[in-house]
C-alpha positions as CSV (number, residue, x, y, z in Angstrom):
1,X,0.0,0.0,0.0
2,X,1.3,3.3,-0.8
3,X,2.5,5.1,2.2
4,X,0.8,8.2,3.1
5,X,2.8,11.6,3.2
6,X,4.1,12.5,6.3
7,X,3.2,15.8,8.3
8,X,5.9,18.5,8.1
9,X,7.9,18.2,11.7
10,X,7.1,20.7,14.4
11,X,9.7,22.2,14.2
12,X,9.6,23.4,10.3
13,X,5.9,24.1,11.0
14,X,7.0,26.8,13.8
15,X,9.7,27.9,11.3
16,X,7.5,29.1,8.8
17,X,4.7,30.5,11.5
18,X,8.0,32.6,13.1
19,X,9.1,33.3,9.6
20,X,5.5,35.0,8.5
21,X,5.0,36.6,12.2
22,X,7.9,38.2,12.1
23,X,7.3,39.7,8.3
24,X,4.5,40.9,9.4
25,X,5.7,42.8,12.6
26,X,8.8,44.4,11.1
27,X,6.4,45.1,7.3
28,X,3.8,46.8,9.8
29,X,6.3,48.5,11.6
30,X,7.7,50.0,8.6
31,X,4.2,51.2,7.2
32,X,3.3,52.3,10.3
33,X,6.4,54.7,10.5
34,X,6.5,55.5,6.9
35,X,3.0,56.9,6.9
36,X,3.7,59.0,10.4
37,X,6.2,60.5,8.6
38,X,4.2,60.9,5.8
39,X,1.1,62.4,7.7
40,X,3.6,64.8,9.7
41,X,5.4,66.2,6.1
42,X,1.8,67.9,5.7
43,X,2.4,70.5,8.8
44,X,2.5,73.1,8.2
45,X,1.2,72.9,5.1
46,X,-2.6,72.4,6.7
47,X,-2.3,75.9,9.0
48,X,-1.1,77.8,6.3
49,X,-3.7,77.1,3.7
50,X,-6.3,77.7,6.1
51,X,-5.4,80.5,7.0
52,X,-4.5,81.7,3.5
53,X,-8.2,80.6,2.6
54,X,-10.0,82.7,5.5
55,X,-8.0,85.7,4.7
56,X,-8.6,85.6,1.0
57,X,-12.6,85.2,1.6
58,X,-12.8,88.2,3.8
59,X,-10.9,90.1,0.8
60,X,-7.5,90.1,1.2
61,X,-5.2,90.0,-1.4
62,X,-3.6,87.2,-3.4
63,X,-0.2,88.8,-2.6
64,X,-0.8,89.4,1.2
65,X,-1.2,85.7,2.0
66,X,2.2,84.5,0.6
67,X,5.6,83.1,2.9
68,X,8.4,85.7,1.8
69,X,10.8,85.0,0.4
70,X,10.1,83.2,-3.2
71,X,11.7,79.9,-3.1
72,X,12.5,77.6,-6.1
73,X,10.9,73.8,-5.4
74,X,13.8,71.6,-6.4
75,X,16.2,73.4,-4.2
76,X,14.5,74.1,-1.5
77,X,12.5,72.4,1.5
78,X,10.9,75.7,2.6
79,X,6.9,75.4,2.5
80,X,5.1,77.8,-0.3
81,X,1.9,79.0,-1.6
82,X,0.1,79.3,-4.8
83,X,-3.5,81.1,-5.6
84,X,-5.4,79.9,-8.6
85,X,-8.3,81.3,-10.0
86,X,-11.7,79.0,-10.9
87,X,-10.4,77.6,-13.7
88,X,-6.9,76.7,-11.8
89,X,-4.7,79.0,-13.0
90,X,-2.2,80.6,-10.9
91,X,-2.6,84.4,-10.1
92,X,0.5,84.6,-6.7
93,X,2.9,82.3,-5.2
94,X,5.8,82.1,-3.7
95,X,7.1,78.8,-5.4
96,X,8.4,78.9,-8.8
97,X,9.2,75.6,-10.7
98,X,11.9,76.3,-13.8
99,X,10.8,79.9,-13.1
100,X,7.4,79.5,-13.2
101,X,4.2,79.0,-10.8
102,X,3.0,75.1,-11.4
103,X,-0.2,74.0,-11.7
104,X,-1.2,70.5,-10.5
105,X,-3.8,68.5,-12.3
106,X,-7.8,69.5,-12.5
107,X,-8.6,66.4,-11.0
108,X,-7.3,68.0,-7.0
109,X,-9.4,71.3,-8.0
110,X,-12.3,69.2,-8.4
111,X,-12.0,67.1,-5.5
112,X,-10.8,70.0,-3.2
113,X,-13.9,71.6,-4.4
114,X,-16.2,68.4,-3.2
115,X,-14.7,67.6,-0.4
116,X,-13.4,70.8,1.3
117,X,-9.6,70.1,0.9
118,X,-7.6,67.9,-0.7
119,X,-4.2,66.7,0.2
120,X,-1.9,64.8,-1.8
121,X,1.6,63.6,-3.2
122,X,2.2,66.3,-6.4
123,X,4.8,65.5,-8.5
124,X,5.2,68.2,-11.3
125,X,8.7,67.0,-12.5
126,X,9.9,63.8,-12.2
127,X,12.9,65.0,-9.5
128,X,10.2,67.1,-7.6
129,X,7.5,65.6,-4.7
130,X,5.8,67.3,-2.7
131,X,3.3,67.3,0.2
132,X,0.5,69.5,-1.3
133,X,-3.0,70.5,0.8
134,X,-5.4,72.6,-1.4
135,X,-8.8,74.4,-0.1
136,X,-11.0,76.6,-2.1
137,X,-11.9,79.8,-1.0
138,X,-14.9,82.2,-1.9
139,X,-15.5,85.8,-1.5
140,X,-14.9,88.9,-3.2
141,X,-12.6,86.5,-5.5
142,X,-12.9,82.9,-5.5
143,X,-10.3,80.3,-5.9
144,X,-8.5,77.9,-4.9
145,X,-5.0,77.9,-2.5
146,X,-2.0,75.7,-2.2
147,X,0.2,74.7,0.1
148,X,3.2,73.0,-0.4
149,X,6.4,71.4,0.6
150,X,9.0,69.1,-0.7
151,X,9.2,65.5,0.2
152,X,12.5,65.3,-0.3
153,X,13.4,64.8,3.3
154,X,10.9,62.7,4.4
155,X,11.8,60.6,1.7
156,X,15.5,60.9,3.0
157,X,14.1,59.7,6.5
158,X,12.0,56.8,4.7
159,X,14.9,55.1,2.5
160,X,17.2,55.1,6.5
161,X,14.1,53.7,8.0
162,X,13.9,51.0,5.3
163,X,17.8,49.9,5.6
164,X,17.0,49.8,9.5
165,X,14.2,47.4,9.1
166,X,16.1,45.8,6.6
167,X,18.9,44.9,8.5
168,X,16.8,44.7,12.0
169,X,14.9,41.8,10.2
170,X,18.1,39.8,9.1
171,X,19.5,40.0,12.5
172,X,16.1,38.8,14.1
173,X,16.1,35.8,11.2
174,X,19.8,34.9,11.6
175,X,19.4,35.1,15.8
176,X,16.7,32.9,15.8
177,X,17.8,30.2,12.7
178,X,21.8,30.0,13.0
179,X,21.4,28.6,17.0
180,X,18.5,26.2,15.8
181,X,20.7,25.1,12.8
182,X,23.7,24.1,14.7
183,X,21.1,22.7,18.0
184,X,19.5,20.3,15.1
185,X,22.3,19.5,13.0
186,X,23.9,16.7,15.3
187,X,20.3,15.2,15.6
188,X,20.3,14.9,11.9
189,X,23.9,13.1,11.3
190,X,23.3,10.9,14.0
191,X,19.7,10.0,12.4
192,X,21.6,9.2,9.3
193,X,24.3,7.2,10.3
194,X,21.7,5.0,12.6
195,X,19.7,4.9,8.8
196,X,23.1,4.0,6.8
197,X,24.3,0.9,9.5
């Protein structure tokens, strides 16, 4: 009769359970942090458009609601703030891309406009992220305003958090599998020499 397949040992059994468990710790861990840091790049991005969008509905001007000095968004990690118009174009800002105020795509004016705010990852270029909140505003003038700030050193933070978890997870695998390696490896060549005589 053919024999029927044996059960994987305990011991490989716990293996893989430890192996998933601990994947899933460390892989939580690092989305968990990753998105704090994430959440936190949008301050103070979230005071500054609010308060650019109350001023700018009593009447104020476009002008009088803008961080001095002007600040260029590849180089600098300095938070900004554009004005657009209804249709999305910019009328003031204080961050210039290649010289020029940048416009992100319809689809945040549209959603910022049924939902209150919006706030998002903006990339205009492909060397240029940033942590963007947008609220319309309506007064005398209505409109929309941005806030911004580059990711680039959150992202900085990110990749050094990765190489931690990274290398905190291959010491946790190599801690717990080297010792049980070596404990079970005299078990097995004694197993197979009682097998070979």
């Amino acid at each position: 009769m053919p024999q029927k397949p044996k059960n994987p040992p305990s011991s490989l059994k716990m293996g893989i359970l430890f192996v998933l468990a601990v994947t899933i710790l460390y892989g939580l861990t690092y989305l968990g942090i990753q998105q704090l840091l994430r959440h936190n790049a949008d301050k103070p991005q979230i005071s500054l458009v609010s308060e650019a969008a109350a001023a700018l509905t009593r009447g104020d001007l476009a002008t009088s609601v803008l961080p001095s000095p002007t600040i260029d968004l590849r180089e600098s990690l300095e938070p900004f703030v554009i004005v657009y118009d209804t249709a999305g174009k910019p009328t003031a800002g204080s961050g210039l891309l290649d010289g020029e105020l940048p416009t992100p795509p319809a689809g945040v004016f549209t959603y910022a406009s049924e939902h209150g705010e919006d706030r998002v990852t903006w990339q205009p270029k492909s060397d240029v992220r940033i942590a963007t909140v947008i609220k319309p505003f309506s007064g005398p003038a209505s409109g929309f305003v941005l806030a911004g700030r580059s990711l680039a050193e959150v992202e900085r933070k990110t990749d050094i958090l990765l190489v931690i978890i990274a290398g905190a997870y291959t010491a946790t695998m190599l801690t717990a599998f080297v010792p049980m390696y070596l404990l079970l490896r005299p078990r097995k060549n004694r197993l197979l020499t009682r097998f070979l005589v």
